[in-house]
Each structure stands twice: as C-alpha cells, then as structure tokens.
NUKEMI-249935 format. One record per residue (C-alpha): residue number from 1; residue in one letter; x, y, z. Coordinates in Angstrom, 3 decimals. Each point is the difference from the previous one (the first is absolute). Example, Ala and Ser with C-alpha at 12.3 -4.5 7.8 and 13.67 -1.06 7.14 Angstrom:
     i   aa          u          v          w
     1    A     12.300     -4.500      7.800
     2    S      1.370      3.440     -0.660
This chain:
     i   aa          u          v          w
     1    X     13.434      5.143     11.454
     2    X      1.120      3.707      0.015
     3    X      3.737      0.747     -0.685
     4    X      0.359      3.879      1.433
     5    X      3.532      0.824     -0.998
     6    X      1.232      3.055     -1.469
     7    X      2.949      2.975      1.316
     8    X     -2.244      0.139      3.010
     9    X      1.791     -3.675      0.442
    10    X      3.018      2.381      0.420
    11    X     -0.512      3.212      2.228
    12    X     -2.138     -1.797      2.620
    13    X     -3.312      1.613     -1.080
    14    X     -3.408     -0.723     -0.730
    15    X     -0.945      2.278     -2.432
    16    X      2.928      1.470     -1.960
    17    X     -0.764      3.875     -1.186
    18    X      1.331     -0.364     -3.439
    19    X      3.551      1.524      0.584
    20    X      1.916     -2.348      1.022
    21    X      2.693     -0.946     -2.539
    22    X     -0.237     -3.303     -2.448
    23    X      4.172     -0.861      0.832
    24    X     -1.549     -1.162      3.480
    25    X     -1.945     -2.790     -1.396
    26    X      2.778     -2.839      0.089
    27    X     -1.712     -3.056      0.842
    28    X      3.721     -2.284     -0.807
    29    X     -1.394     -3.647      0.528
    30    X     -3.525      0.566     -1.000
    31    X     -1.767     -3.607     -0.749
    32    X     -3.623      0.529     -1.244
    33    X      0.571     -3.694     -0.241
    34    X      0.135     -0.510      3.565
    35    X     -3.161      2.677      0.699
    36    X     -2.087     -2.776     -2.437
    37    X      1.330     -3.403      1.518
    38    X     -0.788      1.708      3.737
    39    X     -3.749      0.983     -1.526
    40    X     -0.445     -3.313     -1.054
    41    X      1.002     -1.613      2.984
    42    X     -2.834      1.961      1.885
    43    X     -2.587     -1.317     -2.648
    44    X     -0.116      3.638     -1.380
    45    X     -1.157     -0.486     -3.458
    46    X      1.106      3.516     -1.765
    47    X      2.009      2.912      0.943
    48    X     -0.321      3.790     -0.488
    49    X      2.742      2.625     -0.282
    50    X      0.146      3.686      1.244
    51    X      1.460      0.722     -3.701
    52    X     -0.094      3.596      1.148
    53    X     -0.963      1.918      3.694
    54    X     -1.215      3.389      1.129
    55    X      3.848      0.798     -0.784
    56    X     -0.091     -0.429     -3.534
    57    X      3.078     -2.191     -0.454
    58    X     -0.709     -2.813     -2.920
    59    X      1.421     -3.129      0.507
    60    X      0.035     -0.670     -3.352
    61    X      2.251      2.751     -2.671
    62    X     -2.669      1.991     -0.602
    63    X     -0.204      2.456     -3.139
    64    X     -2.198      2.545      1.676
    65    X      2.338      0.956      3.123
    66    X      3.385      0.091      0.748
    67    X     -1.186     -1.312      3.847
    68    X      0.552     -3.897     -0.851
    69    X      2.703     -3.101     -0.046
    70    X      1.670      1.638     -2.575
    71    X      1.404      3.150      1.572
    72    X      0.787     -2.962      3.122
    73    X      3.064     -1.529      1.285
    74    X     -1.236     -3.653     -0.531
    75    X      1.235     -1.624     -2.723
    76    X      1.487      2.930     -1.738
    77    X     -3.448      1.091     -0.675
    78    X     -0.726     -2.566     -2.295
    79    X     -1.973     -2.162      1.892
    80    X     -3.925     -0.184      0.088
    81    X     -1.613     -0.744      3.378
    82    X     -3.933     -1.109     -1.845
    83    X      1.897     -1.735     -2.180
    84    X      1.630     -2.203      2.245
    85    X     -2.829     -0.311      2.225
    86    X     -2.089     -1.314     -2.633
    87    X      1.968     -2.541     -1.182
    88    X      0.731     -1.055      3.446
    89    X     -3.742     -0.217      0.255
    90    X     -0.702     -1.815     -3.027
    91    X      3.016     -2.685      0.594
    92    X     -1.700     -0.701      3.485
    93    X     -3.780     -0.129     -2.132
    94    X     -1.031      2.869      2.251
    95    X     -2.693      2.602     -1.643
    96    X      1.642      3.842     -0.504
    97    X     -1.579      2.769      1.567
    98    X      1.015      3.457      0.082
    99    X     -0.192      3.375      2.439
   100    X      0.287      3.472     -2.092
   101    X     -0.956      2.735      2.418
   102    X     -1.720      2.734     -1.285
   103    X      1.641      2.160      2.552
   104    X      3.385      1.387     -1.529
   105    X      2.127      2.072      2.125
   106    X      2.584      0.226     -2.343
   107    X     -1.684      1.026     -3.099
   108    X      0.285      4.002     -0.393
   109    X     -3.083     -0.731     -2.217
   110    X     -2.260     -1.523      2.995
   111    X     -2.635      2.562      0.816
   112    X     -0.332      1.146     -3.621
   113    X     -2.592     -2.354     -0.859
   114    X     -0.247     -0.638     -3.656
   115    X      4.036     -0.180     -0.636
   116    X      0.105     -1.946      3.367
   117    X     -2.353     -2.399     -1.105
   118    X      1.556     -0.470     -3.530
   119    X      3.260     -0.786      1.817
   120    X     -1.829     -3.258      1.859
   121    X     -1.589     -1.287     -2.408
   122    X      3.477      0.077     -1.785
   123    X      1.085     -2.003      2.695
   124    X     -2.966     -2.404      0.330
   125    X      0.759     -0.896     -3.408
   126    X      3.878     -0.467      0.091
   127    X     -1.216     -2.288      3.201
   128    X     -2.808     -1.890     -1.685
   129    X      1.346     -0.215     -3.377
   130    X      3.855     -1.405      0.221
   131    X     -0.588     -2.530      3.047
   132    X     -2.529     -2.389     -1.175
   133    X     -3.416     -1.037      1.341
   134    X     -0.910      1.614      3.675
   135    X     -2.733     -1.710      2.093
   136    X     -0.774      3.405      2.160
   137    X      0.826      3.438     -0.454
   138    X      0.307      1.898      3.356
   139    X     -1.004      3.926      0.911
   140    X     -0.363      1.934      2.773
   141    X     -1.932      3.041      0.536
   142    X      2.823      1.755      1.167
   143    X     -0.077      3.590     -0.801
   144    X      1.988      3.129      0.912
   145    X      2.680      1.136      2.709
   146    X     -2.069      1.544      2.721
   147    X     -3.175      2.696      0.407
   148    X      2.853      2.204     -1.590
   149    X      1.513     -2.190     -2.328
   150    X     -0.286     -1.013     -3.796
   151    X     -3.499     -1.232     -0.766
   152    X     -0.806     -2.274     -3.292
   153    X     -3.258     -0.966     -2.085
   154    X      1.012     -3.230     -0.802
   155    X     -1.642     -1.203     -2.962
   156    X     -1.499     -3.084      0.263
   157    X     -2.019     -0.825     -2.483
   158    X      3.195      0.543     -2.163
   159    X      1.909     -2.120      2.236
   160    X     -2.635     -3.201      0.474
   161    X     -0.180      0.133     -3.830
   162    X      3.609      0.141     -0.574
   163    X      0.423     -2.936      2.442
   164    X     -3.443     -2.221     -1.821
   165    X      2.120      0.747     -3.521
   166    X      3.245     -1.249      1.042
   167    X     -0.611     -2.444      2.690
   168    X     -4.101     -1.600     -0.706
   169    X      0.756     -2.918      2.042
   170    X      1.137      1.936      3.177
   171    X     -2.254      1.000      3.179
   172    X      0.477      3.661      0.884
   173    X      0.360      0.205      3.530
   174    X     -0.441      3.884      2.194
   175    X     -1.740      1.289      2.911
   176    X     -3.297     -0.513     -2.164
   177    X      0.513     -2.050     -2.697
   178    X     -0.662      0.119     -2.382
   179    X      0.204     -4.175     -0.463
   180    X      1.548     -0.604      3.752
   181    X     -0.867      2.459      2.991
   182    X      2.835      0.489      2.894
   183    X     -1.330     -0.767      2.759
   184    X      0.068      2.825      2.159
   185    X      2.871     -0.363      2.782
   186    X      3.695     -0.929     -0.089
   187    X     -0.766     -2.775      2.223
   188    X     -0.761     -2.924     -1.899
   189    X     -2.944     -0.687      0.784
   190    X     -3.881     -0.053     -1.708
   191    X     -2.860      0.583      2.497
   192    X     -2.029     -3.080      1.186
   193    X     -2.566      0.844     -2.427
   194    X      1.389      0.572     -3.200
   195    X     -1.848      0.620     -3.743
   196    X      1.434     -0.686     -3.536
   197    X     -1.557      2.914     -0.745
   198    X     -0.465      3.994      0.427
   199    X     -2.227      2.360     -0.928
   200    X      1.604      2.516     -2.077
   201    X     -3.054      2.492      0.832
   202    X      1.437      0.380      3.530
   203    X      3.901     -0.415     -1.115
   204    X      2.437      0.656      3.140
   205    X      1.930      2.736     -0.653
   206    X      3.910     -0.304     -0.516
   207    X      2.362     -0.010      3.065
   208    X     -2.941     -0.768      2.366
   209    X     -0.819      3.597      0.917
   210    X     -2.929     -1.125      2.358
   211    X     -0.698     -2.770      2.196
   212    X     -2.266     -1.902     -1.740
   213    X      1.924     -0.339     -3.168
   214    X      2.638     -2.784      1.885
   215    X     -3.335     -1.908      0.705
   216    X     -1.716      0.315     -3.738
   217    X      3.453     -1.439     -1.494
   218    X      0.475     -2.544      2.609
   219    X     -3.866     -1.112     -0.442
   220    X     -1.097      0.356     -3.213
   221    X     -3.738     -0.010     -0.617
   222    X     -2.447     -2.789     -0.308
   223    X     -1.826      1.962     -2.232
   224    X      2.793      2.044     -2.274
   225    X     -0.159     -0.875     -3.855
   226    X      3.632     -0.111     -0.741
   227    X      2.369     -2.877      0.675
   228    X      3.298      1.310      1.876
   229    X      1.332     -3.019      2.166
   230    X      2.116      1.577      2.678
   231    X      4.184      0.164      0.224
   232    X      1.825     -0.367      3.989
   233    X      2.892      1.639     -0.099
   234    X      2.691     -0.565      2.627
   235    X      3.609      0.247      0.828
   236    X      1.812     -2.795      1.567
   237    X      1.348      2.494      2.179
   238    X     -0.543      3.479      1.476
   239    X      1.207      1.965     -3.078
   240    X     -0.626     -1.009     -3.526
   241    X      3.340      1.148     -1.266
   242    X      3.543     -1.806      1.371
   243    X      0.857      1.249      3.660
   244    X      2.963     -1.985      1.830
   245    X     -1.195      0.836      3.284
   246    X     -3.432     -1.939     -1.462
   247    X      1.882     -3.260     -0.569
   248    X     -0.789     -1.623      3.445
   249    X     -3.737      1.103     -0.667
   250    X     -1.182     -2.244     -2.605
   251    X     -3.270     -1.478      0.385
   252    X      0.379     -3.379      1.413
   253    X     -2.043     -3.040     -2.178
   254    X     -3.126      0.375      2.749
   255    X     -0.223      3.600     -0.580
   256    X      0.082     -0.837     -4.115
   257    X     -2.625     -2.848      0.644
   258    X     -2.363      2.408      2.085
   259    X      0.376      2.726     -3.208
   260    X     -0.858     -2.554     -1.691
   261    X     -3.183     -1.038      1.636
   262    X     -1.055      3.511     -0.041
   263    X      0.736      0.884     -3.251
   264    X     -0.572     -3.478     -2.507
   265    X     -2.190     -1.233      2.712
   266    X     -2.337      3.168     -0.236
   267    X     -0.630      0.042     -3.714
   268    X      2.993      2.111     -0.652
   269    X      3.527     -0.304     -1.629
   270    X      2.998      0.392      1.805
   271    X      2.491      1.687     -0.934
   272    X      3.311     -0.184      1.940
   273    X      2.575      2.497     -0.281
   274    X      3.962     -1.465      0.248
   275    X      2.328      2.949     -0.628
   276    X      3.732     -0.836     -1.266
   277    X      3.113      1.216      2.252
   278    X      2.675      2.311     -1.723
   279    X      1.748     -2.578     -1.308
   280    X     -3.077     -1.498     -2.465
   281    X     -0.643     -2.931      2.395
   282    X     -2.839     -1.375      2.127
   283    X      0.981      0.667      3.455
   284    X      0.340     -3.750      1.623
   285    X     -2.271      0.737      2.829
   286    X     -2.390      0.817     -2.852
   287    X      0.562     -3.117     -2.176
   288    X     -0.109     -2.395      3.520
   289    X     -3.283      1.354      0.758
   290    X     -1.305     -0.668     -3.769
   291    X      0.921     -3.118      0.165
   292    X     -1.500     -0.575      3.282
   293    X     -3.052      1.707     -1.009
   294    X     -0.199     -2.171     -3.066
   295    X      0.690     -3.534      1.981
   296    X     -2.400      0.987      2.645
   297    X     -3.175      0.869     -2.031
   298    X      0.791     -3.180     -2.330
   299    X      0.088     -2.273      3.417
   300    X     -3.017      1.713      1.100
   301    X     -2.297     -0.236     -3.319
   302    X      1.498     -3.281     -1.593
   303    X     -2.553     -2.447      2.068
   304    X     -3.223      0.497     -0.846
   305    X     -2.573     -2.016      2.129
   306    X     -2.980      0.321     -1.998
   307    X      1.881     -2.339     -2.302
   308    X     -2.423     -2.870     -0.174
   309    X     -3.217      1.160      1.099
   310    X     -3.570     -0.761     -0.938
   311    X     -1.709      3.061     -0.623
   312    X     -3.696      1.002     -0.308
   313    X     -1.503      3.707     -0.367
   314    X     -3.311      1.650      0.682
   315    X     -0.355      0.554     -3.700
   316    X      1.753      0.406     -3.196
   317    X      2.374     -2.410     -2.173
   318    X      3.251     -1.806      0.689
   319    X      0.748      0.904      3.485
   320    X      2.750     -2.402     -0.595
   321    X      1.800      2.386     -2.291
   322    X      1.188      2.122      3.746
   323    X      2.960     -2.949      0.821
   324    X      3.269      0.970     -1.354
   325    X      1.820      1.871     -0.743
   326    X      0.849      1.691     -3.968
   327    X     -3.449     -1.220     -1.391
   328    X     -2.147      1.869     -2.532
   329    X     -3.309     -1.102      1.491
   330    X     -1.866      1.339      2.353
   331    X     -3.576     -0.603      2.156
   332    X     -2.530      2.918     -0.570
   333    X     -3.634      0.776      1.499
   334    X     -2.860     -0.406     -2.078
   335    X     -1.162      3.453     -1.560
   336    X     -1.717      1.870      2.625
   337    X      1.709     -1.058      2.931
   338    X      1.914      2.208      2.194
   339    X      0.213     -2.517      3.360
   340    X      1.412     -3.608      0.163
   341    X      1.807     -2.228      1.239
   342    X      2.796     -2.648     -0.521
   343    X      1.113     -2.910      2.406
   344    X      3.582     -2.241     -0.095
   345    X     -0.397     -3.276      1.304
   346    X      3.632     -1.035      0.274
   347    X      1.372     -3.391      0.062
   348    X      0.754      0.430      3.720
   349    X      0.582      2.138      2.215
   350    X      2.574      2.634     -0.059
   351    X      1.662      3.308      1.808
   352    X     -0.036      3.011     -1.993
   353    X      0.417      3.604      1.347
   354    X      0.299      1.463     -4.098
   355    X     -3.223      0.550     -2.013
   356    X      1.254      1.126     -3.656
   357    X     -3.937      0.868     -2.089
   358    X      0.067      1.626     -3.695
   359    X     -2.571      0.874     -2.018
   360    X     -0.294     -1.068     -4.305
   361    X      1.094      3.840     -0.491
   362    X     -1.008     -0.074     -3.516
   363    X     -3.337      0.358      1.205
   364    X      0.984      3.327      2.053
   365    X      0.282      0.054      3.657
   366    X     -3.568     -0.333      1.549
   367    X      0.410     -1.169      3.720
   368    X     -0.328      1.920      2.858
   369    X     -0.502     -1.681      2.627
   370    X      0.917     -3.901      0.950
   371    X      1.061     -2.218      3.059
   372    X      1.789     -3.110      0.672
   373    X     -1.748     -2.987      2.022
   374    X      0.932     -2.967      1.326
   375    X     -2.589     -2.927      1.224
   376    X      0.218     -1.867      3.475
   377    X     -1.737     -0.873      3.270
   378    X     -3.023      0.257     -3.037
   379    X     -0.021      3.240     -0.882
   380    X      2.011      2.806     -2.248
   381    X      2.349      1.971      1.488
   382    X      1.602      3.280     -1.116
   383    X      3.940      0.243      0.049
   384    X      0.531      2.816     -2.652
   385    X     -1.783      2.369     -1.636
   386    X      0.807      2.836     -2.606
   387    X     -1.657      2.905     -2.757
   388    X      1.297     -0.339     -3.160
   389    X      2.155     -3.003     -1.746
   390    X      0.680      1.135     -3.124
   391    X      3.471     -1.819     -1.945
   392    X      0.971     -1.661      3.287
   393    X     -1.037      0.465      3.682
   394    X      2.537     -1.063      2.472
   395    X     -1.287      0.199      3.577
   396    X      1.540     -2.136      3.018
   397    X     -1.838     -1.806      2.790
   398    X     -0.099     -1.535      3.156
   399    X      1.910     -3.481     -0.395
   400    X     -2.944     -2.079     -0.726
   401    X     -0.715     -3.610     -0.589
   402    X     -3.014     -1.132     -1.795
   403    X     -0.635     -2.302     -3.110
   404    X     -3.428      1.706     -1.523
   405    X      0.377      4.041     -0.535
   406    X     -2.195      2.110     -1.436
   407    X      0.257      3.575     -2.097
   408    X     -2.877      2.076      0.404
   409    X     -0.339      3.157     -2.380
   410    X     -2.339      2.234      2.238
   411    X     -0.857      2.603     -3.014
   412    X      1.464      0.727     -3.815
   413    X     -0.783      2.819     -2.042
   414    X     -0.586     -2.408     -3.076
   415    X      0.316     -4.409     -0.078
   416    X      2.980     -0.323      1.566
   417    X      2.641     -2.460     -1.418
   418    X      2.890     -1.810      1.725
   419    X      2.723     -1.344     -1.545
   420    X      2.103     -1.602      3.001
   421    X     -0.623     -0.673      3.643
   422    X      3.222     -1.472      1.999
   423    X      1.348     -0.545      3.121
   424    X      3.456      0.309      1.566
   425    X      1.623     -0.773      3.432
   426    X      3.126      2.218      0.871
   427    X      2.948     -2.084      0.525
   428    X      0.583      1.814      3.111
   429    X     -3.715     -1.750      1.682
C-alpha cells in the first residue's frame, strides 16, 4: 500500500511547488495505527510512505532543510511522521517501504547537481539509517519544473549504492529498476502478457517520452537478461493526495478486486495508494472499501476445487506437488521440453468460473503461451486461455462445470515448471 500524504494533504494540491509553509502541516488526530490495521484488513502485506514529495517537505525533522515536521504546527514540532508510521507498521507485522522523490522543489540547491545530490543522499541516510530494516525503497524519475525550469543529473549510481549499503535486504523500486520496474501507467494494471524481465539494451526512457515505452514497461521481454518484476500503482481514488470532494469516490471492493486481477493476476504487484485526510486518519469510505476488498477476495480464493484431485502429466516428476496451496514443491518438464500438458481429475464434478496458475519462479518465468480445457461429450474443450503465468495468473471464465480439466502449456522459452494449479467459484455464481 502507498500512503501519499504530505502539505499537499493541506492546500488541495497535487504537486506542492516547494513554498508552501511547514506551520500548515497539522495533521491533529493522526493514527498511523489506524493506516496499518486498515492495510491489513485488505490483505496488504507492507506499506510505503511518501517520506518526502516534489515539494520538499520531510515528514520526518530533517537536518538538511528547514522544509520538515519540525518548522510544523503538529505536535509542537516535535513529532516524527516515519517514525510513527513505522512503528505503526511493525506493531501490525506489516513490511516498511519508503518514497524519497528525487524531485525537490524546495531545495535552493536542486539544479546544482553535485551539492544537490550530496543533500539526498544526506537524506537517504537519515531515512535508512534511524528507522530500522525497509523491505523497498521507492524513486521516481521525476525531474525538473518545466522545458524552462530547474533540470538535475541525478546521480544514481551514488544513490543505488547508498541505498545497497544501508538497506541490502530492500528491493529498489523506479520507473526502471533497478530490482522492481513501474509498470508504465497510473492505472493499475500489467498488460496481458507480462515478463519478469527487461532488456536493459533497449531501456524505456524516464517519464515515457514515446509511445512505446508504456508498452516495454508494461510487457517486459521474454528475452531481456535482467530480472525486474513489475510494480501497479494506483490510487483508491481520483487523486493520490486527500481531496474532500474525493470522499464519495472511493473505489468500491469490485473495482479493488478487478485491480487486482489485472495487476497480481498478470504477474505484477499491486500497489494501492490510500492517502490520509487532514486530520491523520483513513477516510471511512476508504477503510469500508478495504475491508470489503479484503473480505471479498478471501471469499473468492479460500475454496480451492482442485483440492483432492488425481493428477497425471505429459512428462516430468510429481505432478502432484501443483494442489495447494503454500507448498515448496513443484512439477517440472523433463530437460528439453518446452510443450506439455497437465490434467485434474477431480473427485466430482464442480462449477468454477476462477482459474488461479503459477509457475516454480525460482526457475525464472518461461511460459508463454497456455490454455485451460475441460473434457465432455468426449472431447477437450477450451474455456480460457492466456500468454504468460509467471508468480500467479488469475484469469476468470465462463461458469463451468466439469470434473476432469486440463492445463495445456502451448510453448516455454525453457522446461517450464508449475508450482500450483487451482480453481475457484465466485460466491456471486
């Protein structure tokens, strides 16, 4: 989950332009408690703070500007926004995450280069030294006010080794890595075909400056050498800072489960963005539709009805190993083999109109093409079909009742392996 809060939270704006003045900031009942408990009522397992926007203010009391919750209103200016957030987090046993933007429209440094660079990695390491262990560090490629406007040569290499020093365990997440790839819209949502991996020969170029770039980020490639699973970012409602007249426009727990389809479903990572109100709270329209969200998707994937079934492959070992959920096995194709197939021959006969299929992704992501059958009136009949699978493929059906079903992988780019194949039936069918 994305938490998108900063003064923006307090003039009504998207993107603040750095003048705005740190007495504003007055969140008076913030709970980062309550942000956690809401997260993990939707099932989200970590959280991710704008610790700082395009506007510059630090919601933590910065040493390297005056633009921070010190020079605020809340709590006397002793208070420490990260600080509270992560504890929050940790107290719920939700993973931290953070947002620094490069982009500082504050800092009478930014556009200066070498002194503006020195000033964020003095923040990156205030951040990633005093809060305890981060599971993803979060960039943008944000850069620069306009065709007229400050322009900065951000430093990466600086900054990605700054980040490996102080935070090895965490996954770097930006518009192209370099461990997690954004995914190339606002939306939410991966393409139908979607890659693990890019090819950094052909990189797409920051801020998606040509058509094609949206596509290369959404798609990956079969064929690219590096491994940069891609990130969905959304917001739960139009704006991804705190707007009253936003609060009756929440996404409703069908919209959440379609993102969700799209985004997990697809071989991505979704990442939902809840913004706090003024006062440091989850709106309730926000927190209902959390819940919801969480309720629905655990009613949904909760019944699996390949629980039970005999299973036999074309080829390869424990075919077994695809029932269940959680386990560490897995059925793989015999060196050399890029077709195959494996059939479910269920205990009887059941509705299902939910196909969930992941791959052993230890082994890479291989498959790129595969359907879904079902047998009767003796033959096999087709009822979904898909490109990649990847962690998890989620694709829906027609309501269909069967008792033998079979998943055919039509081509992989090495032996494909599967760890689970499942069925679901929507409570609403």
């Amino acid at each position: 989950m994305f938490v998108h809060f900063t003064v923006n939270t307090f003039t009504g704006k998207e993107w603040g332009d750095g003048t705005e003045s740190p007495s504003i900031f007055n969140p008076e009942k913030l709970d980062a408690r309550q942000w956690a408990r809401a997260a993990k009522s939707g099932g989200f397992r970590s959280m991710i703070l704008t610790t700082k926007h395009h506007d510059g203010f630090c919601l933590w009391p910065s040493k390297t500007t005056e633009h921070s919750v010190r020079h605020s209103s809340w709590r006397n200016g002793k208070g420490d926004v990260v600080r509270e957030f992560v504890d929050a987090c940790r107290a719920e046993g939700l993973g931290v995450g953070f947002y620094l933007s490069p982009w500082d429209r504050n800092a009478s440094v930014y556009g200066q280069d070498e002194a503006y660079n020195d000033l964020y990695i003095a923040q990156l390491g205030e951040l990633l030294g005093n809060y305890g262990e981060l599971v993803e560090v979060w960039l943008d490629g944000a850069n620069g006010e306009g065709p007229n406007g400050k322009h900065q040569a951000y430093d990466w290499p600086r900054i990605y080794t700054t980040i490996r020093r102080l935070q090895p365990n965490a996954v770097i997440a930006s518009d192209v890595g370099p461990d997690v790839r954004w995914i190339g819209n606002e939306a939410g949502a991966a393409d139908t075909t979607c890659w693990s991996t890019i090819d950094p020969a052909r990189p797409p170029r920051l801020g998606m400056a040509e058509p094609w770039v949206g596509e290369a980020l959404m798609q990956g490639d079969p064929r690219g050498v590096v491994w940069r699973p891609g990130e969905s970012d959304v917001s739960i409602r139009p704006g991804w800072f705190w707007h009253a007249a936003e609060d009756d426009k929440v996404r409703d727990a069908d919209d959440l489960i379609n993102l969700y389809f799209r985004s997990v479903g697809r071989n991505s990572k979704l990442l939902l963005n809840v913004p706090p109100t003024r006062e440091g709270l989850f709106h309730a329209n926000d927190v209902q539709a959390l819940m919801e969200f969480g309720a629905k998707r655990s009613a949904l994937l909760s019944n699996d009805l390949c629980e039970g079934a005999r299973v036999r492959a074309s080829a390869g070992e424990h075919p077994e190993a695809m029932i269940g959920e959680g386990s560490s096995k897995y059925w793989q194709a015999p060196p050399g083999v890029r077709e195959a197939w494996i059939e479910f021959e269920l205990p009887k006969t059941v509705g299902f109109d939910v196909v969930r299929i992941e791959e052993a992704i230890e082994f890479g992501q291989s498959i790129a093409g595969h359907r879904v059958e079902v047998w009767g009136d003796g033959g096999w009949r087709t009822v979904a079909r898909g490109t990649t699978v990847g962690n998890a493929r989620l694709q829906h059906c027609p309501l269909t009742n069967a008792s033998r079903i079979r998943v055919v992988i039509e081509f992989a780019y090495a032996r494909p392996a599967l760890r689970r194949v499942a069925l679901f039936r929507s409570p609403s069918t």
